[in-house]
N, C-alpha and C positions, 0 to 999 in steps of 0.2 A: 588751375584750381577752379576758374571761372567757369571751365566747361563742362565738369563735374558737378557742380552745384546746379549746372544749365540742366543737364539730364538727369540731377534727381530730386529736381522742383518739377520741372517743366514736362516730363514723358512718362505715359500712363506707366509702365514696368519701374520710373525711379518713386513714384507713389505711391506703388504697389510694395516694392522692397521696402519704403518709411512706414508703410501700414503694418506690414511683416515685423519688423523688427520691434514694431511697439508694443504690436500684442506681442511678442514673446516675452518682453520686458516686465508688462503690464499682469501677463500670465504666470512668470515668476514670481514675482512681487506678493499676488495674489494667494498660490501655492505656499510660500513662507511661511504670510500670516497665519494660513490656517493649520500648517504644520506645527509652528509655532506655539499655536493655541489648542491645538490636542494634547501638545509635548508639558503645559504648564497644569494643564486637565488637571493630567494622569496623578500630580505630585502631589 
């Protein structure tokens, strides 16, 4: 497990995947709300 955390702290492509993965996270997240808040508009 230690070498795994080694390569995605420590090597620009494990960075690059935690960057990746946040904004998706962050872009979902994002997406919801404002689905959400067209979806309460409408009613």
């Amino acid at each position: 497990m230690d070498v795994v955390m080694n390569l995605l702290f420590n090597t620009p492509i494990g960075l690059l995947s935690l960057f990746t993965l946040g904004f998706i996270v962050a872009m979902g997240l994002f997406l919801w709300y404002k689905i959400s808040q067209k979806a309460n508009e409408q009613r």
